[in-house]
Z-matrix of the N, CA and C atoms (Angstrom, degrees):
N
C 1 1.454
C 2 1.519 1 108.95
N 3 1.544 2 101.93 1 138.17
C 4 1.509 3 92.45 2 -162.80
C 5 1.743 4 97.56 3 -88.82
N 6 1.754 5 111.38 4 152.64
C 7 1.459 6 117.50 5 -151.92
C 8 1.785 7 116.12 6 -70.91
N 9 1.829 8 95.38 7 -7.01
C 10 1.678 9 93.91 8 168.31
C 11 1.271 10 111.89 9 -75.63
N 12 1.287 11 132.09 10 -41.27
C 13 1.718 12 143.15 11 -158.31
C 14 1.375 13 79.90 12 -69.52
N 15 1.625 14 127.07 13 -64.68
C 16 1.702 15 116.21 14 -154.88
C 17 1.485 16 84.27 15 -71.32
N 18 0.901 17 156.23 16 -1.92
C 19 1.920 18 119.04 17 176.87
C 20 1.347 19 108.75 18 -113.07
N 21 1.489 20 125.97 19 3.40
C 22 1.695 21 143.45 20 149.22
C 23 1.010 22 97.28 21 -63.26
N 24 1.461 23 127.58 22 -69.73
C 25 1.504 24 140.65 23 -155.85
C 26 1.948 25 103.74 24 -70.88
N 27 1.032 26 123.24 25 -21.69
C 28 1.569 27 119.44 26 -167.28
C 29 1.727 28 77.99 27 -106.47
N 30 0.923 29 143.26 28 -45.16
C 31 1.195 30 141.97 29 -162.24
C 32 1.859 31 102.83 30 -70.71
N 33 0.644 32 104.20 31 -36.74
C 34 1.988 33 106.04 32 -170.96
C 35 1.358 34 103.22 33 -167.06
N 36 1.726 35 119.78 34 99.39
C 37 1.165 36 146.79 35 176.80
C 38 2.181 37 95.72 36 -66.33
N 39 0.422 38 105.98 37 -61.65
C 40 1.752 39 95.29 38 -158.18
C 41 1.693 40 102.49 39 -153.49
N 42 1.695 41 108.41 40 141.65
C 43 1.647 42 103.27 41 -173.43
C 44 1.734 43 93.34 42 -159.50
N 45 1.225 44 107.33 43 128.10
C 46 1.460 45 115.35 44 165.92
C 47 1.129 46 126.06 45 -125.23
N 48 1.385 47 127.73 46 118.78
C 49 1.585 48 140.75 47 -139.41
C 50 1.313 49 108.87 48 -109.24
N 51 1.689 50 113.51 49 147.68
C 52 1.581 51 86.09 50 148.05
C 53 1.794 52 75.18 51 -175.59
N 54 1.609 53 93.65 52 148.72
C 55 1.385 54 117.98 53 -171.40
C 56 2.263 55 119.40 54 52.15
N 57 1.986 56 67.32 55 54.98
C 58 1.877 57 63.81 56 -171.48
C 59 1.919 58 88.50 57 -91.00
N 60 1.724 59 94.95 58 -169.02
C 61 1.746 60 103.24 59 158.55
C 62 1.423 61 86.25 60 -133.36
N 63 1.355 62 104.82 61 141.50
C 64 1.679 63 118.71 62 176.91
C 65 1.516 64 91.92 63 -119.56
N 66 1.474 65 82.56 64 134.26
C 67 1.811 66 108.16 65 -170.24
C 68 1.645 67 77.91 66 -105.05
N 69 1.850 68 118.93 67 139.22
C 70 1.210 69 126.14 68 141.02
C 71 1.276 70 117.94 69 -129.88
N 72 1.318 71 134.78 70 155.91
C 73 1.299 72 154.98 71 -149.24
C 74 1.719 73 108.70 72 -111.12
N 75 1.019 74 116.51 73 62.79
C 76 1.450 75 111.76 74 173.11
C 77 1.789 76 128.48 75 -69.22
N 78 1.109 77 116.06 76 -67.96
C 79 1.511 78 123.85 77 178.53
C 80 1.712 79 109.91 78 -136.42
N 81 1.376 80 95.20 79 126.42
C 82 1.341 81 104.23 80 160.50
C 83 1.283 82 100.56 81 -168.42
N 84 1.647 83 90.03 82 124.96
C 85 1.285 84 101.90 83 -149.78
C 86 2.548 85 121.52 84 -72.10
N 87 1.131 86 87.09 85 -31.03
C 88 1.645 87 93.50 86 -176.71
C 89 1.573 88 101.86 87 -88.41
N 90 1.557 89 123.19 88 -11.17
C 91 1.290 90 125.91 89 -169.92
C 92 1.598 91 129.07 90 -138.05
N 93 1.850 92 90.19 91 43.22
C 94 1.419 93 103.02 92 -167.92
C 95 1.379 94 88.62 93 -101.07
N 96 1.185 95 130.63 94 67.80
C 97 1.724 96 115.16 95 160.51
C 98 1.410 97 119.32 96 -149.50
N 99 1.561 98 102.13 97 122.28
C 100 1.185 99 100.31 98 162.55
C 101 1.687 100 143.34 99 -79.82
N 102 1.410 101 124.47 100 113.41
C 103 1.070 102 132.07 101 -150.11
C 104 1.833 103 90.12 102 -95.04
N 105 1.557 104 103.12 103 133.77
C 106 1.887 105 99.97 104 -160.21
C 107 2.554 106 88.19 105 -125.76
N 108 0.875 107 96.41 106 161.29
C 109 1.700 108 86.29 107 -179.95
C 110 1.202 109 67.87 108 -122.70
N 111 1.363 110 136.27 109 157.43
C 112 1.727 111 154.57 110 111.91
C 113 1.733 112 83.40 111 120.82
N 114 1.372 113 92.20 112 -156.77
C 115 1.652 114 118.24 113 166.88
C 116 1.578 115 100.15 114 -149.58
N 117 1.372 116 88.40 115 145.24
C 118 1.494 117 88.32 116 167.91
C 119 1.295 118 138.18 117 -52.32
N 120 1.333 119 106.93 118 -45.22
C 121 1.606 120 111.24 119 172.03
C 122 1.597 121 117.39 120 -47.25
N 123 1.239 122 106.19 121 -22.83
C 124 1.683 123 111.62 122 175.78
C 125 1.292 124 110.47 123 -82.66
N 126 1.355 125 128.07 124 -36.25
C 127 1.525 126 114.93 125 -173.42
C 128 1.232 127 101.93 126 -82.80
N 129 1.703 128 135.95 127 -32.69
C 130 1.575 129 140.75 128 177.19
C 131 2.004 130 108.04 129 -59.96
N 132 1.112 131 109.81 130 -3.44
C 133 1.663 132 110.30 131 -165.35
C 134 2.295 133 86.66 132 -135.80
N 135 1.142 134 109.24 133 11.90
C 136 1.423 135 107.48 134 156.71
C 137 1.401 136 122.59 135 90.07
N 138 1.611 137 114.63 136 5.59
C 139 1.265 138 112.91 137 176.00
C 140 1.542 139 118.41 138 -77.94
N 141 1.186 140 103.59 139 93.50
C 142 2.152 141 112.67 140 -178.82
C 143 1.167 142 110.04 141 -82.27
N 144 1.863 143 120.88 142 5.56
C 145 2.110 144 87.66 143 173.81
C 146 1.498 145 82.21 144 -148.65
N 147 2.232 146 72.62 145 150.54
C 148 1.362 147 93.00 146 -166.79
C 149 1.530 148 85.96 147 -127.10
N 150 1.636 149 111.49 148 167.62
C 151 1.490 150 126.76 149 157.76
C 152 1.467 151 110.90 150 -65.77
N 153 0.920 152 128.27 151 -61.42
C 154 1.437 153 143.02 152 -135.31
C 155 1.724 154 99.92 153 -73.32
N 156 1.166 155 96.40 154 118.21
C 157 1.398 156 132.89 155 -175.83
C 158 1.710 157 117.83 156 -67.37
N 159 1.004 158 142.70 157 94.37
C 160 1.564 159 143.35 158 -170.72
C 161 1.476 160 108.13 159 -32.12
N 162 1.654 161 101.95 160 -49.02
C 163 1.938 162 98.76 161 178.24
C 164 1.112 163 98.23 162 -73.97
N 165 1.367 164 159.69 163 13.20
C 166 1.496 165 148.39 164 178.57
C 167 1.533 166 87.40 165 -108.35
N 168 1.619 167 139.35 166 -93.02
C 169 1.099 168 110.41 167 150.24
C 170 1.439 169 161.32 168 65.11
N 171 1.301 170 82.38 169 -107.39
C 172 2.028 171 90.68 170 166.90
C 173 1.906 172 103.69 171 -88.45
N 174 1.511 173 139.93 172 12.65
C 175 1.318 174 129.32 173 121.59
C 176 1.273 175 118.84 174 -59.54
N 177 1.209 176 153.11 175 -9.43
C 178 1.346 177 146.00 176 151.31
C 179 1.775 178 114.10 177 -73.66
N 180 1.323 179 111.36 178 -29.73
C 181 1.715 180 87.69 179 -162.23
C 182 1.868 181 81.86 180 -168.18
N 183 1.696 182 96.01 181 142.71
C 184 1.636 183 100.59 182 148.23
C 185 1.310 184 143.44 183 -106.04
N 186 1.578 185 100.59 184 32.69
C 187 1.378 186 116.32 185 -164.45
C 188 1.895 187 98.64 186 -157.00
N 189 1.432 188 111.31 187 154.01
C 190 1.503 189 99.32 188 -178.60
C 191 2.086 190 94.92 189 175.48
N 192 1.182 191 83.52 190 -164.33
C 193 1.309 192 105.68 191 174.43
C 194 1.640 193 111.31 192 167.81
N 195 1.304 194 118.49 193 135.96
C 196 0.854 195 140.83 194 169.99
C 197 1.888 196 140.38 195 -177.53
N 198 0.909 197 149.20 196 -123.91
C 199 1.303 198 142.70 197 165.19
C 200 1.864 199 117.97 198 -137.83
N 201 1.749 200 105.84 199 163.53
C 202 1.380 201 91.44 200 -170.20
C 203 1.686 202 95.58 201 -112.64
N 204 1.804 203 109.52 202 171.24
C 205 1.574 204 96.67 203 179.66
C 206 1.558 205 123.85 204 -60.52
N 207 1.348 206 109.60 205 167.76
C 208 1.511 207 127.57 206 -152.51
C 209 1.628 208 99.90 207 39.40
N 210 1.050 209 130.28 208 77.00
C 211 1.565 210 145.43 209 177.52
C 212 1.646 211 97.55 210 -1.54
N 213 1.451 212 99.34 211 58.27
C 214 1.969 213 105.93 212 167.59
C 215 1.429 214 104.47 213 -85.84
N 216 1.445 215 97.36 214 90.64
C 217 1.431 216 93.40 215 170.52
C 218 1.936 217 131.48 216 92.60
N 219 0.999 218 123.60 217 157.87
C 220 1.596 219 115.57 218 168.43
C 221 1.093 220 113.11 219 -110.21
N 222 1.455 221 99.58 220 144.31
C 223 1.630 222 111.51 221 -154.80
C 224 1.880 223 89.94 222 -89.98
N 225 1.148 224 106.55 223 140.10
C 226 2.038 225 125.44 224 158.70
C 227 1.482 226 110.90 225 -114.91
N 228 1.388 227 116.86 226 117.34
C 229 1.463 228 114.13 227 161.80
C 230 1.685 229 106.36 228 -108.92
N 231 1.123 230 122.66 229 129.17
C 232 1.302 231 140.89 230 173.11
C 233 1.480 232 130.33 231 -140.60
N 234 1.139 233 110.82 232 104.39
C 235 1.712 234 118.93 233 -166.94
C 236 1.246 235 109.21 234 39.38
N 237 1.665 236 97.88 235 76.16
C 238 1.652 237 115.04 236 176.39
C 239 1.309 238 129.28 237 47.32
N 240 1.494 239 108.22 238 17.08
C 241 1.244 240 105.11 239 -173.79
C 242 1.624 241 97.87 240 -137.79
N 243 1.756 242 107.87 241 137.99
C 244 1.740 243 130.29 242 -177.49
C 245 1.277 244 122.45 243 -75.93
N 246 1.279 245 134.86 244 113.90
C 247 1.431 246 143.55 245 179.51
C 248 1.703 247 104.02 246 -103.57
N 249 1.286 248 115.69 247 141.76
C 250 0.853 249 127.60 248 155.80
C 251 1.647 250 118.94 249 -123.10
N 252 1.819 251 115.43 250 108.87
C 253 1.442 252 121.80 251 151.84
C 254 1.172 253 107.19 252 -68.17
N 255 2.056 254 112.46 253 111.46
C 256 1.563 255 108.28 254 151.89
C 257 1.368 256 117.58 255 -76.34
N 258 1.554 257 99.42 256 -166.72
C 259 1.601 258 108.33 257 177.13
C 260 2.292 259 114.39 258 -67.58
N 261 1.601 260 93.25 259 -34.18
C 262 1.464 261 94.48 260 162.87
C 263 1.783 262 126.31 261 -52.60
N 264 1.210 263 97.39 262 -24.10
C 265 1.809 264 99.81 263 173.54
C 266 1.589 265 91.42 264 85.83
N 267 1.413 266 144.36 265 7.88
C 268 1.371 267 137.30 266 139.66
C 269 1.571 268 117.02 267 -52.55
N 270 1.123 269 127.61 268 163.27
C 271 1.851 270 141.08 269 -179.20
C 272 1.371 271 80.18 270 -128.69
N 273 1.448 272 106.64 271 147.29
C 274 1.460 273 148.05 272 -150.00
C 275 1.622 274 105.30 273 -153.53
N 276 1.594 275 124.44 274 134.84
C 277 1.079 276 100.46 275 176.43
C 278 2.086 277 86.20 276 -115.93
N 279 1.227 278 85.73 277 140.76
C 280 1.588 279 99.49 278 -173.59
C 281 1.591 280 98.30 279 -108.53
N 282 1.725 281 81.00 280 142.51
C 283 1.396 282 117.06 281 -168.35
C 284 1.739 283 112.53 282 -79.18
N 285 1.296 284 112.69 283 160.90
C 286 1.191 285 113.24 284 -168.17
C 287 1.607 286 121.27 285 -80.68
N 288 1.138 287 112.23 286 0.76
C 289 1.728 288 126.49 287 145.93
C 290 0.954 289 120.16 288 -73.14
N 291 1.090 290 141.11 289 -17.90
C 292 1.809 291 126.34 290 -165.13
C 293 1.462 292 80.27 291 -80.11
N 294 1.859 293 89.79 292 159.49
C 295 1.565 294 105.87 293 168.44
C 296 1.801 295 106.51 294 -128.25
N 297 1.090 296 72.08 295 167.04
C 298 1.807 297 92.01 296 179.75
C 299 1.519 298 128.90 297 -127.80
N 300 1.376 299 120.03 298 140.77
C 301 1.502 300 109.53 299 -142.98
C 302 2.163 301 79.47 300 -120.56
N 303 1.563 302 115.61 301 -0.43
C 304 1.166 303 98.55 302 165.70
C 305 1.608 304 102.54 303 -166.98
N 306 1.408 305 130.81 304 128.47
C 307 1.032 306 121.18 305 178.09
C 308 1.802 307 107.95 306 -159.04
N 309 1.480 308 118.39 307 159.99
C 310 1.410 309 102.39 308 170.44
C 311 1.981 310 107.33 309 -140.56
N 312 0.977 311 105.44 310 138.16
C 313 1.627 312 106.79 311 -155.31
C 314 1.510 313 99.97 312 -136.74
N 315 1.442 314 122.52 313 132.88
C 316 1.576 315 106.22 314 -172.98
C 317 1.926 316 87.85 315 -133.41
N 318 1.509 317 140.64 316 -155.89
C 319 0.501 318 113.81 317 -140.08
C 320 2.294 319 79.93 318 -148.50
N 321 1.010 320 101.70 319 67.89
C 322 1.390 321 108.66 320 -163.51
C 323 1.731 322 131.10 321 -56.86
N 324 1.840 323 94.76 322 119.10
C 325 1.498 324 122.00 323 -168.83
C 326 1.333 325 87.35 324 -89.97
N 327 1.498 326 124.85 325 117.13
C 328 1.877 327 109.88 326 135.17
C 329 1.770 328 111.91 327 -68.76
N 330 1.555 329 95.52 328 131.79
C 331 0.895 330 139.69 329 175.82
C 332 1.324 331 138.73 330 -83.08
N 333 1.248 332 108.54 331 -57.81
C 334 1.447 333 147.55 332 152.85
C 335 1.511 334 111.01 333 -153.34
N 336 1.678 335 103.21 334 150.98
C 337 1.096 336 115.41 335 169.16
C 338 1.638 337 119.70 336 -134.44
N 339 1.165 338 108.64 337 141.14
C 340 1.963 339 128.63 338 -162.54
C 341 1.393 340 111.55 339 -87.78
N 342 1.111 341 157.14 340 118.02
C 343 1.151 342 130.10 341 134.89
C 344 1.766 343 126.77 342 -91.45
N 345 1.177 344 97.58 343 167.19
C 346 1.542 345 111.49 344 -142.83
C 347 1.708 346 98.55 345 -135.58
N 348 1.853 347 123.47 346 113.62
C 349 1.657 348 107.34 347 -178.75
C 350 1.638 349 64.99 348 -139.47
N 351 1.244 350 114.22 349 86.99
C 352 1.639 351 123.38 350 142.22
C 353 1.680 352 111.43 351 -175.05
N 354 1.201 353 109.30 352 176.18
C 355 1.595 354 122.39 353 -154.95
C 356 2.032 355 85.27 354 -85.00
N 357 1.398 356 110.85 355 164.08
C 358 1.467 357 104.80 356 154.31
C 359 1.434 358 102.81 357 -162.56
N 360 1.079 359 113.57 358 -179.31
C 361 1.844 360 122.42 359 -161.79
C 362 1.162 361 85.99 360 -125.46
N 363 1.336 362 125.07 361 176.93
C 364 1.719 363 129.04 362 176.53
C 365 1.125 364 98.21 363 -75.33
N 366 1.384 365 142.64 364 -42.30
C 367 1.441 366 132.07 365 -170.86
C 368 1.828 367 104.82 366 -80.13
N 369 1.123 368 123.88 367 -12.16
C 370 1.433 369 106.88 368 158.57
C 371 1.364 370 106.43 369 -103.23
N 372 1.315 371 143.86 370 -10.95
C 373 1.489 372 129.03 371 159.51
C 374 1.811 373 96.40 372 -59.85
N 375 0.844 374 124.39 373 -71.95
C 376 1.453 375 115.31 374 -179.67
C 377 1.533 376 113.24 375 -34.40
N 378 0.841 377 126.63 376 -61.02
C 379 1.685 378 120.64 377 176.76
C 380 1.291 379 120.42 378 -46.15
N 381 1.278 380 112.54 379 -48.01
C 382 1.287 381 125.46 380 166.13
C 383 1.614 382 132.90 381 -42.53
N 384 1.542 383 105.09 382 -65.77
C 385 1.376 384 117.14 383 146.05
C 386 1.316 385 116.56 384 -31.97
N 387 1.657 386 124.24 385 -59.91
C 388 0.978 387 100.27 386 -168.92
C 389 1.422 388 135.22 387 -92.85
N 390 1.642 389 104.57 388 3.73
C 391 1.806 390 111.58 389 166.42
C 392 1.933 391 109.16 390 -82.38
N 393 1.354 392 113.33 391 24.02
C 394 1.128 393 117.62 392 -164.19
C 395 2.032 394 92.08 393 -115.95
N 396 1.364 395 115.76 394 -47.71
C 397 0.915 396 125.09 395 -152.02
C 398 1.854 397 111.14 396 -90.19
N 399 1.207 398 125.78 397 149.35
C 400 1.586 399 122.22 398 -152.45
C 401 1.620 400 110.60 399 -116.55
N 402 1.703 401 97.20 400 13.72
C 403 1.638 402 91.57 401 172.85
C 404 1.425 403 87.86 402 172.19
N 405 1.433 404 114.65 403 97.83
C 406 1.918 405 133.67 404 152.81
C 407 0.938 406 120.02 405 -38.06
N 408 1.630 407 130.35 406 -11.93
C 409 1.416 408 134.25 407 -175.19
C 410 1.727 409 111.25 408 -111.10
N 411 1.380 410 97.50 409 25.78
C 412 1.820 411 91.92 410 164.34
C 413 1.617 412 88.96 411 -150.30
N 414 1.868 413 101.15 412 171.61
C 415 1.046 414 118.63 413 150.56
C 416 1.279 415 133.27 414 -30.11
N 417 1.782 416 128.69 415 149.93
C 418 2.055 417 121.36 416 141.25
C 419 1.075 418 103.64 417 -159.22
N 420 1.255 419 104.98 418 144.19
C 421 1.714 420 122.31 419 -167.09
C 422 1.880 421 75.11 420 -87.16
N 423 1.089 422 102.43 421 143.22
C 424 1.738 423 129.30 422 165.46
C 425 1.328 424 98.12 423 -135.97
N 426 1.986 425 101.25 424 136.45
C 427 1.128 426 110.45 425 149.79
C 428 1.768 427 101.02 426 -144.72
N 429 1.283 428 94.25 427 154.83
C 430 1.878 429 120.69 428 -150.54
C 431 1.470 430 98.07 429 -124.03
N 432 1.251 431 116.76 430 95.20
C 433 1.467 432 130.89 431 173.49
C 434 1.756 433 102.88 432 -93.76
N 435 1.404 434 123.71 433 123.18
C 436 0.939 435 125.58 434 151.21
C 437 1.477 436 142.58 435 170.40
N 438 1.292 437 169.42 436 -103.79
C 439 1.162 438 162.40 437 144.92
C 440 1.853 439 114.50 438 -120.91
N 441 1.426 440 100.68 439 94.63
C 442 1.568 441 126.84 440 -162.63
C 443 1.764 442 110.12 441 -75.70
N 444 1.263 443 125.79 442 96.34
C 445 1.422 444 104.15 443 -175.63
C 446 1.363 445 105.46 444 -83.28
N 447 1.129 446 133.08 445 -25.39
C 448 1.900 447 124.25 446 158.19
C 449 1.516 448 112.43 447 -123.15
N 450 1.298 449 133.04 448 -178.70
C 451 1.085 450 139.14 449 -134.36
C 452 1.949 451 125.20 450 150.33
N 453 1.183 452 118.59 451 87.31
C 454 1.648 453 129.90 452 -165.38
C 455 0.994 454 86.89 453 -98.04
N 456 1.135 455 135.91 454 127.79
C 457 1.647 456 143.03 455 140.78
C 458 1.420 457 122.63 456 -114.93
N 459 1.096 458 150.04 457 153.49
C 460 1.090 459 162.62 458 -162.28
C 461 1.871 460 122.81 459 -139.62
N 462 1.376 461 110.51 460 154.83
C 463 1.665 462 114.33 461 176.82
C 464 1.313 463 91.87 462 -178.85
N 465 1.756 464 103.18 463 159.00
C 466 1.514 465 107.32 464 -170.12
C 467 1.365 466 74.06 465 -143.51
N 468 1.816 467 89.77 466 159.33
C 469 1.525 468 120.48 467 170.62
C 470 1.254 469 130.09 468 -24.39
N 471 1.445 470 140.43 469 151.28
C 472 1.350 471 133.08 470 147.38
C 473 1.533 472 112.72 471 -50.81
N 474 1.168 473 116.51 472 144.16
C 475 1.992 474 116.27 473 -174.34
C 476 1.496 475 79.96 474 -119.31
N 477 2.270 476 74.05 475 156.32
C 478 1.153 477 91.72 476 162.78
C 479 1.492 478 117.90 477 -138.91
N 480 1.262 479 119.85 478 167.25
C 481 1.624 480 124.34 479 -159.51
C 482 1.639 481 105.84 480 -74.40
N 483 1.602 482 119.53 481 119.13
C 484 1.867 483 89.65 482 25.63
C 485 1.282 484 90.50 483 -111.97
N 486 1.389 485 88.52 484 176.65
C 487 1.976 486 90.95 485 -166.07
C 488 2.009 487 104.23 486 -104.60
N 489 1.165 488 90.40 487 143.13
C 490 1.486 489 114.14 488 176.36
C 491 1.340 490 105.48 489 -71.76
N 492 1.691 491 104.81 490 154.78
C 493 1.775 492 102.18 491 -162.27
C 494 1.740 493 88.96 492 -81.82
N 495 1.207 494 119.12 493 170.51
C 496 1.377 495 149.88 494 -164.20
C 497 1.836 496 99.44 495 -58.09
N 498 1.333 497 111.08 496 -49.47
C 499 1.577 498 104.92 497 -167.21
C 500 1.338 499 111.08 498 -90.89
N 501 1.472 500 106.74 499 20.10
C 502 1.713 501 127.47 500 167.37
C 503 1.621 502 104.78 501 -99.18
N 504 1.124 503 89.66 502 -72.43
C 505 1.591 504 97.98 503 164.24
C 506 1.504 505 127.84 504 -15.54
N 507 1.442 506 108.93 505 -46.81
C 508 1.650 507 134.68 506 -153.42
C 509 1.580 508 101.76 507 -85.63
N 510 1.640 509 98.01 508 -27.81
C 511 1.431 510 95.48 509 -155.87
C 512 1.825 511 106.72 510 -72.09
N 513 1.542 512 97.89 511 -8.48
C 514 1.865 513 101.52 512 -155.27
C 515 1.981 514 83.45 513 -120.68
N 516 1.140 515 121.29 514 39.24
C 517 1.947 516 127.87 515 -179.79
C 518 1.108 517 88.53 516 -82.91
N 519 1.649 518 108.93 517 130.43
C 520 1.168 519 124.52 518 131.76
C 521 1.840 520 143.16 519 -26.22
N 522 1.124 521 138.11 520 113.08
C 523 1.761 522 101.04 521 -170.14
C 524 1.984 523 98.34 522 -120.61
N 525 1.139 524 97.52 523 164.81
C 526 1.641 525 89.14 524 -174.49
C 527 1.744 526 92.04 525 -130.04
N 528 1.623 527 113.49 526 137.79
C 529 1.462 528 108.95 527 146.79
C 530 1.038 529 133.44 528 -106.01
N 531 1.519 530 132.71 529 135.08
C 532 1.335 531 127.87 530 170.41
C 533 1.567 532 95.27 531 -121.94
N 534 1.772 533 90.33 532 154.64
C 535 1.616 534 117.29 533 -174.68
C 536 1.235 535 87.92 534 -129.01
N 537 1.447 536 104.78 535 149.91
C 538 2.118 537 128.19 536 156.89
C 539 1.884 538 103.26 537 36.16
N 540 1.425 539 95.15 538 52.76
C 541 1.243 540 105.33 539 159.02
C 542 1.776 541 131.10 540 -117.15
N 543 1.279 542 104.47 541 151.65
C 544 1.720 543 94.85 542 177.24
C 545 1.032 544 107.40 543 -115.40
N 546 1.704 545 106.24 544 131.24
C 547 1.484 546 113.16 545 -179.95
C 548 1.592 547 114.56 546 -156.14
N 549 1.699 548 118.55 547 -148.88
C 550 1.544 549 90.16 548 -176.71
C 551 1.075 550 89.95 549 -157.67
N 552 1.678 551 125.17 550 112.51
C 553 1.156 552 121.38 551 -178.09
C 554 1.818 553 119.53 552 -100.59
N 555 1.377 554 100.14 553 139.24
C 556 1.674 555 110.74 554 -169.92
C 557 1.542 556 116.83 555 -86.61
N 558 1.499 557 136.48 556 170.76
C 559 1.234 558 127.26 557 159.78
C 560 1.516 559 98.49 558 155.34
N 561 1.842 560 100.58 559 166.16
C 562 1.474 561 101.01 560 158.11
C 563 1.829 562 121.69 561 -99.08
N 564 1.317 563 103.05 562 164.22
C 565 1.537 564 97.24 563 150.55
C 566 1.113 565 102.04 564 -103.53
N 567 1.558 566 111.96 565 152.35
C 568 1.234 567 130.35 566 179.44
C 569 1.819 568 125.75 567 -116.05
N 570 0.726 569 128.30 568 172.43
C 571 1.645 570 120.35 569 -164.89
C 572 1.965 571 79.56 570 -97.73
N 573 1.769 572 107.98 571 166.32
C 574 1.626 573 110.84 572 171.35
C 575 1.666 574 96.96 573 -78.02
């Protein structure tokens, strides 16, 4: 599996929509970059600590996703401000010390915006997105405001050393469901 699909797929298990607005990020021009800490291949092979400081950080981007050290949790950035999903399936708002050993946060332009008055599965939110978007061969920060009638999310434990690679990790995740909720989910699309 190629390593974008698994960090979509570990990132947001399953979502069914309806009456969202999907914000996408096309051009802007001094603030098209996504600023990434690690690589993936490093956090999937078990490296959990990072330097990089949340208030250092949110000067790169007000929007993101990624994880915090000893993989406590998945990291949410949303209008400059740090969430932490633990393994309890509670949101946490994390402080400007925690660090993160992998995350990617850009600094989010609406661009265009979608509206949406039908149900979709992740594989038609993906389709969707992508008859929206004007070139498959780059990055876009998406964010998806709207009223969710299902919703799988997932987070695994704080680890401890030494730490097991990531698709060990995965096997013992927590998963959470929510129904007929409103909320706003963050992320990139990524090229295959």
């Amino acid at each position: 599996m190629k390593i974008s699909k698994v960090f979509f797929k570990l990132s947001l298990l399953a979502v069914l929509i309806y009456g969202l607005s999907l914000l996408l990020t096309f051009r802007a021009p001094d603030r098209e970059i996504i600023y990434q800490v690690s690589i993936f291949s490093a956090l999937m092979k078990g490296d959990y600590e990072g330097e990089i400081k949340l208030k250092n950080l949110k000067k790169q981007g007000d929007l993101g996703i990624g994880t915090f050290n000893a993989l406590d949790g998945e990291m949410i950035e949303l209008d400059s401000k740090f969430y932490q999903v633990k393994s309890d399936g509670k949101v946490y708002l994390a402080g400007d010390s925690a660090k993160t050993p992998f995350a990617a946060v850009t600094f989010f332009d609406v661009d265009r915006r979608v509206f949406l008055n039908q149900t979709l599965d992740f594989e038609g939110l993906t389709k969707f997105i992508d008859s929206f978007i004007p070139n498959k061969n780059i990055l876009y920060a998406i964010k998806i405001e709207g009223k969710f009638e299902y919703v799988k999310a997932r987070s695994v434990r704080r680890q401890e050393k030494p730490y097991l690679p990531l698709l060990e990790v995965v096997k013992a995740q927590s998963t959470f469901e929510f129904t007929n909720i409103d909320g706003t989910i963050v992320g990139f699309r990524l090229p295959k």
